[in-house]
C-alpha positions as CSV (number, residue, x, y, z in Angstrom):
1,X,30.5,-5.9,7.2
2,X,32.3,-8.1,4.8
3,X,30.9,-11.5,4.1
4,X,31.6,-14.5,4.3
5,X,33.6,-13.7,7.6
6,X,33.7,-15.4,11.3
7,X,32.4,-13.0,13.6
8,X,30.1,-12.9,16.9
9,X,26.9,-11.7,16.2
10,X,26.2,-10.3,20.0
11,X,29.1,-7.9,19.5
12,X,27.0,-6.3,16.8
13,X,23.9,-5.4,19.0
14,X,22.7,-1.8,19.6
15,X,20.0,-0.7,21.9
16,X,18.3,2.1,22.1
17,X,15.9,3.2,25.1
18,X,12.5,3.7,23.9
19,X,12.0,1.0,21.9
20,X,13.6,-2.6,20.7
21,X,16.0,-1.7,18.1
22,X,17.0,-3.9,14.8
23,X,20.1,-4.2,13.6
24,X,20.6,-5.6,9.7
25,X,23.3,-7.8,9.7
26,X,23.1,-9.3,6.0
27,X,20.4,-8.8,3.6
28,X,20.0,-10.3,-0.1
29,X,16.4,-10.8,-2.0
30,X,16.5,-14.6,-0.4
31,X,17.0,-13.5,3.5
32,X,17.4,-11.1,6.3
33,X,19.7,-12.0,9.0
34,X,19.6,-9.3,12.0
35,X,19.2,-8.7,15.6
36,X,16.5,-7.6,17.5
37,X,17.9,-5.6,20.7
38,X,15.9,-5.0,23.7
39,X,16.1,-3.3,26.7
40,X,14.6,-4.6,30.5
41,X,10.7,-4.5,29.3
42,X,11.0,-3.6,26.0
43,X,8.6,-5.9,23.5
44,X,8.3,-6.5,20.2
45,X,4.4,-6.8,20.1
46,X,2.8,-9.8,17.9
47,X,2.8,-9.7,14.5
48,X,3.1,-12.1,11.5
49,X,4.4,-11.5,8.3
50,X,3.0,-13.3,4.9
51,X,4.9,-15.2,2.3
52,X,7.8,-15.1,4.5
53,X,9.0,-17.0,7.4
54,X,11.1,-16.3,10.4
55,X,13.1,-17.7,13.0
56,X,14.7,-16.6,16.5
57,X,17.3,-18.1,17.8
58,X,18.2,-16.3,21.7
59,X,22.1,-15.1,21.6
60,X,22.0,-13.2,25.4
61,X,19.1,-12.8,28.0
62,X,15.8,-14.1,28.8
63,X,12.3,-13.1,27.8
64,X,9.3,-14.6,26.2
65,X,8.3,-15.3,23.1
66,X,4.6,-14.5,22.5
67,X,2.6,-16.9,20.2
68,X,-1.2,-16.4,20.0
69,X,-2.5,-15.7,23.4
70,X,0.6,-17.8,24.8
71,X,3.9,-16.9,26.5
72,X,6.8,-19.7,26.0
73,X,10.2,-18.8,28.1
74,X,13.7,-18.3,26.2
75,X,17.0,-18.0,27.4
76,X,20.5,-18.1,25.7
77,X,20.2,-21.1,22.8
78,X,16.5,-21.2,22.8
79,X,15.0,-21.4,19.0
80,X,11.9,-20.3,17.7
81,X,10.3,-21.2,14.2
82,X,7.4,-18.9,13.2
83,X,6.2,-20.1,9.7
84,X,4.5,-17.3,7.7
85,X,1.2,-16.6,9.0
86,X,1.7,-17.7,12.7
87,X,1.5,-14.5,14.7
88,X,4.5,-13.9,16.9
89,X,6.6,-11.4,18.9
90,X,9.0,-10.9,22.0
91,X,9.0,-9.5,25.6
92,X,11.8,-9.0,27.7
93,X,10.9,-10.0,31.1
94,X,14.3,-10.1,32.5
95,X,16.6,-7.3,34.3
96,X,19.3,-7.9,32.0
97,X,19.2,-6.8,28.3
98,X,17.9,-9.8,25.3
99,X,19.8,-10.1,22.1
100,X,17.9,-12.2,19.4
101,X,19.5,-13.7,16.0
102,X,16.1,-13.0,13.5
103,X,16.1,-14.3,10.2
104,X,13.7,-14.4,7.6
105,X,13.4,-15.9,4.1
106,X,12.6,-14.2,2.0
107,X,14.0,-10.8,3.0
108,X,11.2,-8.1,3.5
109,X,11.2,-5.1,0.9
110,X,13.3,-2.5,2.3
């Protein structure tokens, strides 16, 4: 994809059946902008990352977002700041498919 340039992020997502599936949307050394795709009960299990943050912002669906032994709801327009260290993941608890805008500064090694 060509940046800068308008676009829909949603109509970039790409899932995949046995397992949430990523998709990199823009990447430099100072941040990763991407999608995490999931399918009906698919899960992105918690993790945490160090030296980097990351947010979630909810584009299509509903789910939960797991934060240390709790589960907080999201649906479209739903935001979620996890600042490095603070463990974190995603569950898709609905019948539809999620679609979540992740970002994180700085961008992980590839």
């Amino acid at each position: 994809m060509n940046h800068p340039a308008a676009f829909q992020p949603s109509e970039l997502a790409r899932y995949e059946v046995g397992k949430m599936a990523k998709v990199e949307i823009f990447r430099s050394p100072r941040i990763l902008v991407g999608l995490n795709c999931f399918e009906p009960g698919q899960e992105h299990a918690l993790h945490s990352h160090a030296g980097m943050d990351k947010v979630y912002h909810v584009l299509e669906g509903e789910g939960v977002f797991l934060l240390e032994g709790r589960e907080l709801p999201m649906a479209p327009g739903t935001m979620l700041i996890a600042p490095e260290g603070v463990p974190h993941g995603i569950r898709n608890t609905g019948t539809a498919r999620l679609c979540v805008l992740a970002i994180l500064a700085p961008a992980p090694a590839k």
